[in-house]
N, C-alpha and C positions, 0 to 999 in steps of 0.2 A: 803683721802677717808672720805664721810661722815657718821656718824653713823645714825642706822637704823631709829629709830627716824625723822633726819636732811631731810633724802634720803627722805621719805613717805611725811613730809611734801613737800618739794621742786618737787616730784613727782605730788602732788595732786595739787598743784599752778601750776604745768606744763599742768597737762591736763584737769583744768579747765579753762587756759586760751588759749589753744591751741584745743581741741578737738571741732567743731561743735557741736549745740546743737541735729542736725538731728541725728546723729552719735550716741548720746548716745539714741538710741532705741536696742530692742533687733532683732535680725536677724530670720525673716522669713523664707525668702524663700534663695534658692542660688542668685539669683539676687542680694541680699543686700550683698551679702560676697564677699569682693574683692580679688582676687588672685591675683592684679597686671601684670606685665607685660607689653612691647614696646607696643604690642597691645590692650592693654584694655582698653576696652569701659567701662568706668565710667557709674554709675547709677545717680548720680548726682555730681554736682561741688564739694561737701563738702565732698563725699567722696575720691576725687582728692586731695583735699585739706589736709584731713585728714592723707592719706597715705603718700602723699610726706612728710608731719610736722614726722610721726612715723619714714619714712627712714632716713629724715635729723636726726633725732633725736638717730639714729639706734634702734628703738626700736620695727621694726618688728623682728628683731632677734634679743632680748639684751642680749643673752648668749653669744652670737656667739662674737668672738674675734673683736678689732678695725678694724684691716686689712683687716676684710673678709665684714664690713660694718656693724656690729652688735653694740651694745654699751658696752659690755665687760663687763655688769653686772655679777655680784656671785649669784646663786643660790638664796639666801636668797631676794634680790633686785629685782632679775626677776618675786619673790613671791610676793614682796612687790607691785610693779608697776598691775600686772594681781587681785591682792585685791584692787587696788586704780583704777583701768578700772573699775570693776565689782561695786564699789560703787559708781561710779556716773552712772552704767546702759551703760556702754560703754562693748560691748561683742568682749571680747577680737577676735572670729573672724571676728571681722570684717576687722582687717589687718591679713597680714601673720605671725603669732606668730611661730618661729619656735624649735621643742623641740630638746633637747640634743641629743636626736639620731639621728635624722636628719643632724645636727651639726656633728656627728660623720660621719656618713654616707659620707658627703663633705667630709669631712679631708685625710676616708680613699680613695676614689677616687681621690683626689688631688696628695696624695703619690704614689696610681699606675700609673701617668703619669708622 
């Protein structure tokens, strides 16, 4: 595991080399916000582009466990990565950021089936 330090750089080299430049505007309207999905109409390529790099990466849900497709970040990391979105002007809605409760939310419906 790296330390917080190591993460934040290796972070901020990840999503300035991986984030679109279009991307790091701030979000308007709902249009620009992608909620993903089999069906979704992209607003444009780079934001296609964008959200498959965040899923590959799990880091539309980095709380969220390896298993369930998340990157298994702690808390502190998840702080880290949504401070290193917000300084380079990347709004973290613009992918599906998903919070802890949510997270909980799946778990406990997972167990009642």
């Amino acid at each position: 595991m790296l330390d917080m330090h190591d993460f934040r750089s290796e972070t901020h080299a990840w999503l300035i080399e991986n984030c679109p430049k279009s991307m790091r505007e701030p979000i308007e309207t709902l249009d620009d916000h992608c909620w993903g999905g089999k069906n979704w109409i992209f607003a444009s390529r780079d934001q296609k582009v964008w959200l498959e790099r965040m899923i590959d990466k799990g880091w539309t849900v980095p709380s969220w466990p390896t298993c369930y497709g998340g990157a298994g970040l702690s808390r502190e990391e998840t702080t880290v990565l949504l401070e290193e979105m917000a300084a380079l002007g990347v709004d973290p809605r613009s992918e599906v950021l998903a919070s802890p409760c949510s997270v909980q939310h799946c778990f406990n419906l997972a167990a009642r089936n």
